[in-house]
C-alpha positions as CSV (number, residue, x, y, z in Angstrom):
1,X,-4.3,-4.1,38.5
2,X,-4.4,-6.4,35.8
3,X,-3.9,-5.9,32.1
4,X,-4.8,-7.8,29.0
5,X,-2.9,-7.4,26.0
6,X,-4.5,-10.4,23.1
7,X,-1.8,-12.0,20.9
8,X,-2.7,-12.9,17.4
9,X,-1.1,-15.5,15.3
10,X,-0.9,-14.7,11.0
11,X,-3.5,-17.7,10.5
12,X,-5.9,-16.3,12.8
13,X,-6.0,-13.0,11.1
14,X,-5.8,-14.6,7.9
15,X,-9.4,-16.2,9.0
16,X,-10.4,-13.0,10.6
17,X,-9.5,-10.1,8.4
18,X,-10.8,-10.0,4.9
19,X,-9.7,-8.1,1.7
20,X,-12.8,-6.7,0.8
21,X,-15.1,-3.0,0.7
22,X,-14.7,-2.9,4.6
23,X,-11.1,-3.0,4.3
24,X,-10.8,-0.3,1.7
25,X,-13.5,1.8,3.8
26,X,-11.4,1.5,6.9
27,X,-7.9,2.5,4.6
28,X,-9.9,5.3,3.2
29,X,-11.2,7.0,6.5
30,X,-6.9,7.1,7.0
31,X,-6.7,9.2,3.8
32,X,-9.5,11.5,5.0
33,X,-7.8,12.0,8.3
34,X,-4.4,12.6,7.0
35,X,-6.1,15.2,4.5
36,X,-7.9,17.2,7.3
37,X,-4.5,18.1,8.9
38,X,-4.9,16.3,12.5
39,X,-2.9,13.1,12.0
40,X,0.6,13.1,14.3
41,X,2.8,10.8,12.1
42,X,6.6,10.8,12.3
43,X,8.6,10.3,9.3
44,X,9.3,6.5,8.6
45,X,12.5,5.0,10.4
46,X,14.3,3.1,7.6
47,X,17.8,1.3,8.1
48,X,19.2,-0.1,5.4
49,X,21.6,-3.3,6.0
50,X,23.5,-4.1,2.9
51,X,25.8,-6.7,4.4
52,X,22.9,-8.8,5.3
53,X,20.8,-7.2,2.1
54,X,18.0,-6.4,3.9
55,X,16.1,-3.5,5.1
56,X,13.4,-2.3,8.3
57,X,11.1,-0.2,8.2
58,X,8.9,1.2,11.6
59,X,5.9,3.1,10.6
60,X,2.8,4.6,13.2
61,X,0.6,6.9,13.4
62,X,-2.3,8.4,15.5
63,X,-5.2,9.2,14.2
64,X,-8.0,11.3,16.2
65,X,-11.2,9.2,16.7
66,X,-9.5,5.7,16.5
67,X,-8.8,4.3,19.7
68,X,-5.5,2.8,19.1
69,X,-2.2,3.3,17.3
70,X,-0.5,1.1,15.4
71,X,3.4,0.8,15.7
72,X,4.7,-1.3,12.8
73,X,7.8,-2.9,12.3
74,X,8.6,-4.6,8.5
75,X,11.9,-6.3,8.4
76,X,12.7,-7.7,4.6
77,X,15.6,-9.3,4.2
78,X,16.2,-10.4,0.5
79,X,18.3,-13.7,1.0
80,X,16.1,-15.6,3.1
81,X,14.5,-17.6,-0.1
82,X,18.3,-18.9,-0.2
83,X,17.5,-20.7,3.6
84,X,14.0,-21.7,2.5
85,X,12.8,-18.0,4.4
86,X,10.4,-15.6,3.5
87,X,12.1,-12.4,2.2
88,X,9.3,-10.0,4.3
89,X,8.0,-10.6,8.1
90,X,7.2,-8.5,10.7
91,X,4.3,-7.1,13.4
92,X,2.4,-4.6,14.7
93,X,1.5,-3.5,17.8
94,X,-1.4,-1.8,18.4
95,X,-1.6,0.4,21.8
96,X,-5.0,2.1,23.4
97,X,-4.6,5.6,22.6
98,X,-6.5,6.5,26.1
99,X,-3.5,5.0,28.0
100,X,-0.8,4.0,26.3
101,X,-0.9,0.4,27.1
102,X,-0.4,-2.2,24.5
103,X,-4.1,-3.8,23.4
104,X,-2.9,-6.5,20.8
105,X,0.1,-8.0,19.1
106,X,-0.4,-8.7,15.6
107,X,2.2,-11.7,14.3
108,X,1.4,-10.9,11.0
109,X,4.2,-11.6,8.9
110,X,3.3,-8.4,6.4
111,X,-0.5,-10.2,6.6
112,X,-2.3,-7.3,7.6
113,X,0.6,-4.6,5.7
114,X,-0.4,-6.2,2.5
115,X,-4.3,-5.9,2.9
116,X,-4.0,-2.2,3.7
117,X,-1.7,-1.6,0.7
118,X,-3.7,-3.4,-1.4
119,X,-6.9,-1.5,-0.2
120,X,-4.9,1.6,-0.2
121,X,-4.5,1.1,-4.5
122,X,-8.2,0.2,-4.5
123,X,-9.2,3.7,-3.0
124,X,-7.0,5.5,-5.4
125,X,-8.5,3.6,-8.2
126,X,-11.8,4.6,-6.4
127,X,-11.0,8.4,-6.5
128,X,-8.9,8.4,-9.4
129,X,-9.6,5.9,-12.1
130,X,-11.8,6.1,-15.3
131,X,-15.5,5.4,-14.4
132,X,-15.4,2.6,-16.6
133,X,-12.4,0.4,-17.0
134,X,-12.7,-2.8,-19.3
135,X,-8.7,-3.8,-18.8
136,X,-6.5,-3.3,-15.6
137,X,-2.7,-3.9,-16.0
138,X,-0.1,-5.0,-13.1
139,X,3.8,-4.6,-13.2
140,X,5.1,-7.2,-10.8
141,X,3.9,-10.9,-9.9
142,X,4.2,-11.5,-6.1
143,X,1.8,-11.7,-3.4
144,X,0.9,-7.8,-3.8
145,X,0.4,-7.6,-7.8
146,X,-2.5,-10.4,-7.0
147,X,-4.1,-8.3,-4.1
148,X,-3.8,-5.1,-6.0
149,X,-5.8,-6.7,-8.8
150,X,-8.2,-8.3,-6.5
151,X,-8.7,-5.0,-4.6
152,X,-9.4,-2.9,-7.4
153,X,-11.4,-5.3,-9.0
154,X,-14.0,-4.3,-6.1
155,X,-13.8,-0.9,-7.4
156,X,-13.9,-1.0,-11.0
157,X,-15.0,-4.9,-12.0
158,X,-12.9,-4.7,-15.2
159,X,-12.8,-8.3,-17.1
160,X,-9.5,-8.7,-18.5
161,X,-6.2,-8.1,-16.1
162,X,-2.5,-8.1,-18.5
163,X,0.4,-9.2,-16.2
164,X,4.2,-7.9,-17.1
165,X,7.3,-9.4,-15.0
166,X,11.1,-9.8,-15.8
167,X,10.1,-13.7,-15.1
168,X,7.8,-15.1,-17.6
169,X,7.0,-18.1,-15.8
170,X,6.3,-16.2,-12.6
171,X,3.9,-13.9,-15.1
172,X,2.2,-16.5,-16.4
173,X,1.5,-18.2,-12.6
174,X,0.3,-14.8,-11.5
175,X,-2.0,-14.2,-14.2
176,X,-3.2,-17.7,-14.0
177,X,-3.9,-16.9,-10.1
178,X,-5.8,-13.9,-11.0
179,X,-8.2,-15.7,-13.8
180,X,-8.8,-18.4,-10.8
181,X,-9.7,-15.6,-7.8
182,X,-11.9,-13.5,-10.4
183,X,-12.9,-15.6,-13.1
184,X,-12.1,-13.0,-15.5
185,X,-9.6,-13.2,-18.1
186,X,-6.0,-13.0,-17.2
187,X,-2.9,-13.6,-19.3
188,X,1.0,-12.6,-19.3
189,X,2.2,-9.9,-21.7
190,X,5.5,-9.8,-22.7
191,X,5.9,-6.1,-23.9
192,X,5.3,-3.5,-20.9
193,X,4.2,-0.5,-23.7
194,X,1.5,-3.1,-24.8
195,X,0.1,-3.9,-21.0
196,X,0.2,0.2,-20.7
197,X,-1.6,0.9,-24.0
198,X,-4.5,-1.5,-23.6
199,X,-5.3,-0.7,-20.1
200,X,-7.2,1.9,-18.4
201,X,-5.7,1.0,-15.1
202,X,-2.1,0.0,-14.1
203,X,-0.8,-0.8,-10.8
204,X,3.2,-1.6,-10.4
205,X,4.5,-3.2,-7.5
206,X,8.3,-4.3,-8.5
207,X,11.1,-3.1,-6.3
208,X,12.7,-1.4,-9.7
209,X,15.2,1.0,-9.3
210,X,15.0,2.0,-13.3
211,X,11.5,3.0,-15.1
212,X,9.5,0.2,-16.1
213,X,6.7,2.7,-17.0
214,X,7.6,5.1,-20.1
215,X,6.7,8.6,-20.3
216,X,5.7,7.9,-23.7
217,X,3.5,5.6,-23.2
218,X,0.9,7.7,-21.6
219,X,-2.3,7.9,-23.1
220,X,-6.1,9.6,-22.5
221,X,-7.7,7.8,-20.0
222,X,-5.1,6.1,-18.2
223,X,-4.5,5.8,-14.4
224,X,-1.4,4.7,-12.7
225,X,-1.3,3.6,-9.5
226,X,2.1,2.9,-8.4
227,X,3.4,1.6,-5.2
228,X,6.2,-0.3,-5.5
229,X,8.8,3.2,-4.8
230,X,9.2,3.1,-1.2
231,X,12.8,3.5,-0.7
232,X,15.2,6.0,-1.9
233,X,16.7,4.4,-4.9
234,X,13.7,3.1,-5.7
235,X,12.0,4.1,-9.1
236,X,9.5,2.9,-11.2
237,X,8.0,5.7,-13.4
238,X,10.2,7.6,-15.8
239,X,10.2,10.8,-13.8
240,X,9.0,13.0,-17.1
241,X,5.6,10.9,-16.7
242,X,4.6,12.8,-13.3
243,X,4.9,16.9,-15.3
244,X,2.9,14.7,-18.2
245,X,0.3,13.8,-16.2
246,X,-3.1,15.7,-15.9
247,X,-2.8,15.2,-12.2
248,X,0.1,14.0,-9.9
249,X,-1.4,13.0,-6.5
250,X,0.4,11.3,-3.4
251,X,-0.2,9.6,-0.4
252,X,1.8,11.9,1.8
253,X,3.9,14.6,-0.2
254,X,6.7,14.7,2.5
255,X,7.1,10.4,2.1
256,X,7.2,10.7,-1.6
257,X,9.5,13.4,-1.9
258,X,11.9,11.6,0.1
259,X,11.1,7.9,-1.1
260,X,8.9,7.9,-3.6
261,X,8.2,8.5,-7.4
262,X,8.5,12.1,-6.9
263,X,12.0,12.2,-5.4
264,X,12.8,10.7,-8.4
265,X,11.0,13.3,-10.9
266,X,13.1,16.1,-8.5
267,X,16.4,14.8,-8.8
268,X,15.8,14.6,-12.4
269,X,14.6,18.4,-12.3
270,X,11.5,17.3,-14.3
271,X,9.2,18.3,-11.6
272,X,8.8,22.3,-11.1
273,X,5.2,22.3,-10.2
274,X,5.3,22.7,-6.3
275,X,3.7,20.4,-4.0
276,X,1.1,17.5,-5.6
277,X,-2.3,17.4,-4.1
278,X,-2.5,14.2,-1.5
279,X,-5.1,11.5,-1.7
280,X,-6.5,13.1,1.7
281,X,-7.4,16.0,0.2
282,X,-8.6,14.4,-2.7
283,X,-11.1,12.3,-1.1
284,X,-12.4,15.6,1.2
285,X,-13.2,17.4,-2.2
286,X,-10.2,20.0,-1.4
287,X,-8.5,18.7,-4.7
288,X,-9.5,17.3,-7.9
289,X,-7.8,14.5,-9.5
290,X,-9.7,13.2,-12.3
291,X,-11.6,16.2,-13.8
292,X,-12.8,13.7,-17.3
293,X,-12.5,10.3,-18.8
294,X,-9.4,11.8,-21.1
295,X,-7.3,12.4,-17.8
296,X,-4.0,10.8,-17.1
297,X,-3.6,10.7,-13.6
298,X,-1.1,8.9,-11.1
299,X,-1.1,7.8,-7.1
300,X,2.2,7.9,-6.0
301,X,1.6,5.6,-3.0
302,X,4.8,5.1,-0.5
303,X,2.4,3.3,2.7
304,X,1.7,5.3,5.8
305,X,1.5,5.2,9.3
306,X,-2.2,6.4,9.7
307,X,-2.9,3.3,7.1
308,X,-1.3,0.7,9.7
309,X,-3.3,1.9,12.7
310,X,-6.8,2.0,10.9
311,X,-5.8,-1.6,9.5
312,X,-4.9,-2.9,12.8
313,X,-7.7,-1.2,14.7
314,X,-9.9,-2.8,11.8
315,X,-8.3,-6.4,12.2
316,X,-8.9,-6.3,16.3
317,X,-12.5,-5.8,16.2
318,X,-12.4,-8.6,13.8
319,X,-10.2,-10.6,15.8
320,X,-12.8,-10.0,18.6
321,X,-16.1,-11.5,17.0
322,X,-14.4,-14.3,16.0
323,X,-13.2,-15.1,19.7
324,X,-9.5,-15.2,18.5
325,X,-6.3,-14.8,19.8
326,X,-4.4,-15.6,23.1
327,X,-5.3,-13.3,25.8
328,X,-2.2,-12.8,28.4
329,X,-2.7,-11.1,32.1
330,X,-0.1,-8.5,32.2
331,X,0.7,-6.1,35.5
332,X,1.6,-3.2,34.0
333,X,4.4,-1.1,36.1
334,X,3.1,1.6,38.2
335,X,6.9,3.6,37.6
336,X,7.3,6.8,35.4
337,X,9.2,5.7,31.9
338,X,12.1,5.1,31.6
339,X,14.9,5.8,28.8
């Protein structure tokens, strides 16, 4: 008996699959699933390969009520801009979770990782944020500082966006990006406290290994939304910040203890308070993360399995009413597994 598995090229998701409400609605249903307990998702495989400096990463999940699972695998390798490369790449894989066979391969490239990270910030901004936010800050200027901005500009349509990076030129040509895609105002800011104190929200998305947010530099009425501490010497919020906060919420406690921002606030032994609430619980009304305007809160975000199977499940049915994709006949084996 035959089997058809479709393949999908990057541009033909890139047509198909949209960073927009849909997309956060589809990454949200992934937190509420996660918070109601019924989620199997093994820890993240991560191996490190300093002599190449690079890194993989293979994430899944399965998630009752979606028919597939994704299996994604997210190589970054930091030297390829040296041979003209892209430093990230990768794909996923999405199986029926009826059978087991494989329903679509996704060449992606990170395409479809970087939507459901950026609508992943936009649902903590959502849940989390001031009602009202007039200026949104980002730490970082690659390809996810401009979605993150874009994504929770769906959420909270703030009109002025302050971009901070080590590079100044690659600041300025993110913020000018920004002003383009939303029309709004957009400019670099050289001084991080200052992007901090004028916003309501900030996002971070550098690979830092040292604090680029202050502790100090909290104020009433501030989210944070940080995502860019997803390995373990990663770290981009001073580690008092998280005790400072009126609430500390995560993705999934058991990821950010190990490679997020609150490994970090452990190892420093400013963190006594137990587990954080997640986002899950959050969203179900089990938790409470914003109880008034004044609040500080952060989203310690470190990317999850369940997250890559609802945005692949999401991007095939897209992929299907736009006729997409190659379609190849498979004969799938009719012998028990093998190891």
């Amino acid at each position: 008996m035959s089997h058809q598995i479709r393949i999908v090229t990057e541009s033909e998701l890139r047509g198909a699959v949209a960073l927009d409400i849909a997309a956060i609605d589809v990454v949200e249903s992934a937190f509420r699933a996660l918070g109601e307990g019924n989620v199997v998702m093994p820890s993240i495989m991560s191996m490190e390969l300093p002599q190449a400096n690079g890194e993989v990463d293979v994430k899944t999940a399965y998630v009752p009520g979606i028919d597939g699972f994704a299996v994604k695998v997210s190589p970054g390798f930091f030297d390829n801009p040296k041979l003209g490369l892209p430093s990230l790449n990768g794909l996923m894989i999405l199986f029926s979770a009826k059978t087991g066979l494989v329903e679509a391969v996704f060449l992606d490239n990170g395409f479809l990782t970087d939507v459901r990270t950026a609508a992943a910030g936009a649902v903590a901004a959502r849940w989390m944020a001031p009602t009202n936010v007039e200026t949104a800050g980002v730490f970082g200027a690659g390809v996810q500082a401009r979605l993150q901005i874009e994504a929770a500009h769906l959420v909270r349509p703030f009109s002025k966006v302050l971009v901070w990076a080590r590079d100044e030129d690659k600041g300025e040509a993110c913020a000018n990006d920004i002003a383009a895609t939303l029309g709004i105002e957009a400019r670099y800011e050289a001084d991080p406290a200052r992007v901090v104190a004028e916003s309501q929200l900030v996002i971070t998305t550098t690979p830092a290994r040292e604090p680029v947010i202050k502790a100090d530099w909290l104020h009433p009425g501030l989210h944070i939304t940080a995502i860019g501490s997803d390995q373990g010497a990663k770290n981009e919020i001073d580690p008092a910040a998280l005790a400072k906060a009126d609430s500390y919420i995560c993705d999934s406690v058991r990821q950010c203890a190990a490679l997020g921002e609150l490994r970090s606030a452990k190892a420093a032994g400013t963190w006594t308070g137990g587990n954080p609430a997640e986002l899950g619980a959050v969203i179900l009304g089990k938790a409470q993360a914003r109880r008034s305007a004044q609040d500080i809160t952060i989203c310690d975000l470190t990317g999850t399995g369940a997250q890559d199977t609802a945005i692949a499940t999401h991007a095939l049915a897209a992929i299907d009413r736009a006729g997409a994709g190659t379609v190849v006949e498979t004969s799938p084996g009719e012998s028990g597994p093998s190891t």
